[in-house]
TORMIZA-919152 format. One line per 10 residues: number of its first residue (from 1); for each residue x, y, z of N, C-alpha, C. Coordinates in steps of 0.001 Angstrom, whole numbers. Layout:
<nodes>
NUM> X Y Z X Y Z X Y Z | ...
</nodes>
This chain:
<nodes>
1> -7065 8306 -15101 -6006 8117 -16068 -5202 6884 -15668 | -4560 5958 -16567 -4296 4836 -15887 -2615 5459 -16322 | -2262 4730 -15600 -672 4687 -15272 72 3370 -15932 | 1018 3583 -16406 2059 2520 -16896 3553 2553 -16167 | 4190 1257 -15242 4935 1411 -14705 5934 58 -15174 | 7150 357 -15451 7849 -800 -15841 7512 -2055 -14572 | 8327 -1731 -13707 8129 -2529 -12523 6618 -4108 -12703 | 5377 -3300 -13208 4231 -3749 -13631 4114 -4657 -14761 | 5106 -4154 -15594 5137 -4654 -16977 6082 -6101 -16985 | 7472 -5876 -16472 8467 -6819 -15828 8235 -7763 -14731
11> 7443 -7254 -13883 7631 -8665 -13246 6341 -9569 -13442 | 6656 -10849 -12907 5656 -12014 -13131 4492 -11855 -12093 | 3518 -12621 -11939 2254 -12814 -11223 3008 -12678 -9838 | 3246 -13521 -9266 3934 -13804 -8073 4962 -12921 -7352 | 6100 -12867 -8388 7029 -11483 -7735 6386 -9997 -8071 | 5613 -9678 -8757 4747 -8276 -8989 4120 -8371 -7297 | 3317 -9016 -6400 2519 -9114 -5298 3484 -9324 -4288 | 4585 -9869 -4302 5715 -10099 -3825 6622 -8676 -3259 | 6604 -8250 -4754 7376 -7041 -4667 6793 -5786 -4050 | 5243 -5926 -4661 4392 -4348 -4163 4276 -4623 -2403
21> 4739 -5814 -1851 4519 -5947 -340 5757 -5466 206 | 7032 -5652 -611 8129 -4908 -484 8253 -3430 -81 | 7740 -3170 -1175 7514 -1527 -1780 6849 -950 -277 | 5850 -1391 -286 4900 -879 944 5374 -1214 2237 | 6541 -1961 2405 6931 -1923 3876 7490 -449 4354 | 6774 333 5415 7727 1505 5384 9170 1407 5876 | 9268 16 6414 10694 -287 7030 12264 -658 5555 | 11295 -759 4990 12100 -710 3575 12494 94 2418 | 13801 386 2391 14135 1640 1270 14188 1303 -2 | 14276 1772 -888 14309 1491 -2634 15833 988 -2526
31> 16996 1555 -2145 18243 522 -1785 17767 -414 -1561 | 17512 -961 -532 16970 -2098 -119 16131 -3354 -727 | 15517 -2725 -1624 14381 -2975 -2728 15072 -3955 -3957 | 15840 -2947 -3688 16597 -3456 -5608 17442 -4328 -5400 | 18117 -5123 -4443 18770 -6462 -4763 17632 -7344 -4933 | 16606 -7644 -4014 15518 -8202 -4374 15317 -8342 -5729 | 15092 -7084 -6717 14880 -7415 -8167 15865 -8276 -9098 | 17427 -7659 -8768 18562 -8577 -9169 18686 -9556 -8943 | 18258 -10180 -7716 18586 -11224 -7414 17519 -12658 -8256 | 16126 -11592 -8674 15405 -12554 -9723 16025 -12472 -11192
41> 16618 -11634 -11221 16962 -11429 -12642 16054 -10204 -13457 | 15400 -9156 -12932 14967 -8231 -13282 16227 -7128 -13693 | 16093 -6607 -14665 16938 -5273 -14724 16044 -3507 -14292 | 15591 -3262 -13357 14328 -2189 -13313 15343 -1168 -12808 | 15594 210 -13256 16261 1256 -12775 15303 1560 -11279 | 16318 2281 -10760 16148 2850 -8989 14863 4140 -9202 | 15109 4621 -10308 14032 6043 -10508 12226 5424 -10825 | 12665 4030 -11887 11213 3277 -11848 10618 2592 -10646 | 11513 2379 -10073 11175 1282 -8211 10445 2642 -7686 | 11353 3961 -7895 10941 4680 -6942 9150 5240 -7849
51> 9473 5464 -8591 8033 5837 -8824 6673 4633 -8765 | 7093 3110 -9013 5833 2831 -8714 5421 2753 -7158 | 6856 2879 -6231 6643 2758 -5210 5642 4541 -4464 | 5793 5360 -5124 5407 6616 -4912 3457 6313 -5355 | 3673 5764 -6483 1676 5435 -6991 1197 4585 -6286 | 2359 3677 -5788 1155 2399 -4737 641 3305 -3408 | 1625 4288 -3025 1671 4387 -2002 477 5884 -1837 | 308 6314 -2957 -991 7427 -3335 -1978 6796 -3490 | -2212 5813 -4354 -3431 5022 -4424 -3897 4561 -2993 | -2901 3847 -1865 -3484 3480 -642 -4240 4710 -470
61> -3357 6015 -109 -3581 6746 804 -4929 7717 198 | -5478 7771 -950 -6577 8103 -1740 -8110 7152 -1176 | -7340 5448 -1065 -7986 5154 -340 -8432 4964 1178 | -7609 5150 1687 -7766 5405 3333 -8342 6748 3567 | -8099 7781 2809 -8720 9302 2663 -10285 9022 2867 | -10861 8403 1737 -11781 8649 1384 -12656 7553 1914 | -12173 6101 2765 -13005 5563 3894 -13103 6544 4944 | -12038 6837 5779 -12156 7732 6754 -12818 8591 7016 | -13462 9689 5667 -13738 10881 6109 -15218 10868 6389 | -15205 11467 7825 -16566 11123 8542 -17261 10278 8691
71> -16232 8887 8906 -16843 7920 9107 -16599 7840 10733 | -17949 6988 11524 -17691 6719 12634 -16837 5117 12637 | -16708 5299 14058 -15847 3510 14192 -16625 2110 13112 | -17804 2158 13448 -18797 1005 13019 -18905 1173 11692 | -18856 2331 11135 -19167 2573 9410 -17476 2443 9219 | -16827 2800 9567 -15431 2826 9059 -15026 705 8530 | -15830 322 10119 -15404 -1220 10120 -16313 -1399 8805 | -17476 -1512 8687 -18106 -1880 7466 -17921 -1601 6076 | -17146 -611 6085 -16358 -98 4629 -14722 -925 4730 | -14124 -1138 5714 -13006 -1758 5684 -13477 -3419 4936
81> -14502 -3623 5442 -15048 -5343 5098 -15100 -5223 3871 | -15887 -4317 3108 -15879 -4591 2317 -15047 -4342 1097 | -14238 -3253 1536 -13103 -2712 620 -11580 -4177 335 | -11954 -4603 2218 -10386 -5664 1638 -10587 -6786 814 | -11790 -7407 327 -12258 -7848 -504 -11488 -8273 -1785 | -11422 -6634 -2228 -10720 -6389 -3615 -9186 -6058 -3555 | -8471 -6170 -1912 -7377 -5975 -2205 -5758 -7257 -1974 | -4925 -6934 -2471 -4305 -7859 -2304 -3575 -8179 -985 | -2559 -8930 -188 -2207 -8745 1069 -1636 -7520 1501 | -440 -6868 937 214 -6094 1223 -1190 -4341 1162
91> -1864 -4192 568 -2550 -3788 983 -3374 -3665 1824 | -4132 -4835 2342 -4524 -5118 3148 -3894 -4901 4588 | -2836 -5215 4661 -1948 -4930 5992 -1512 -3650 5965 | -1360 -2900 5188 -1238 -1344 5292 -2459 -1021 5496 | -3487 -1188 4856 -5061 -890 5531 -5443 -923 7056 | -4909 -1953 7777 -5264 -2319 8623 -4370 -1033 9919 | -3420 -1205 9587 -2712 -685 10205 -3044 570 10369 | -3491 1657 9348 -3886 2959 9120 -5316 2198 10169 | -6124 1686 9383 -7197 1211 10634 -6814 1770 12094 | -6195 730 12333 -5717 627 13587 -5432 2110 14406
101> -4647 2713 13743 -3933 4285 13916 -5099 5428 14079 | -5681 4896 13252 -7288 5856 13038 -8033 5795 14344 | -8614 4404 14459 -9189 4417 15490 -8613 4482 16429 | -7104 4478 17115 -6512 4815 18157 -6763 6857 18280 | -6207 7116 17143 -6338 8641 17471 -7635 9336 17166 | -8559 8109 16760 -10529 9375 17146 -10688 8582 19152 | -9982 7348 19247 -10291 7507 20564 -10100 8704 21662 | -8593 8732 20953 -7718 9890 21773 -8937 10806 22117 | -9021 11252 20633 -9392 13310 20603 -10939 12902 21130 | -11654 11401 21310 -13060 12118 21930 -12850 11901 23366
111> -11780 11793 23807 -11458 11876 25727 -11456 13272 25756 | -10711 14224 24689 -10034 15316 25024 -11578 16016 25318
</nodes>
């Protein structure tokens, strides 16, 4: 089902990729978020920031789900290659990072 989000509709090429790298910082709150939009001249309510920020952040995690599961290290890397392909930066660096986290904690649990 596709989704319609103001945020999507309002902003331009540049601040839309701009912004979803925003969105996805976890160090960043939707307070935080929204002078950013004012300050381009967007008018986007706090309840729309928050929801596309809620779908970007399901869509990653739908995709990190579904590389991960039962993948070893080497298949995980070969699905990462080819998945960042199609994605934009701010995805990409949340990818990586879950990467990163992943393979730190299957190292862990195969010591245990």
């Amino acid at each position: 089902m596709a989704h319609h989000f103001k945020v999507n509709d309002d902003l331009g090429g540049r601040d839309r990729e701009a912004f979803r790298e925003l969105l996805l910082d976890p160090g960043v709150t939707i307070d935080q978020a929204m002078p950013w939009l004012r300050e381009r001249g967007y008018r986007i309510s706090r309840t729309a920031v928050g929801n596309s920020r809620k779908h970007l952040q399901q869509e990653l995690d739908a995709v990190m789900r579904k590389m991960v599961r039962g993948a070893t290290a080497a298949q995980l890397g070969e699905k990462l290659s080819r998945q960042v392909g199609n994605m934009n930066r701010s995805e990409r660096v949340a990818l990586a990072a879950f990467a990163g986290f992943w393979a730190t904690l299957r190292g862990a649990t195969q010591t245990m």
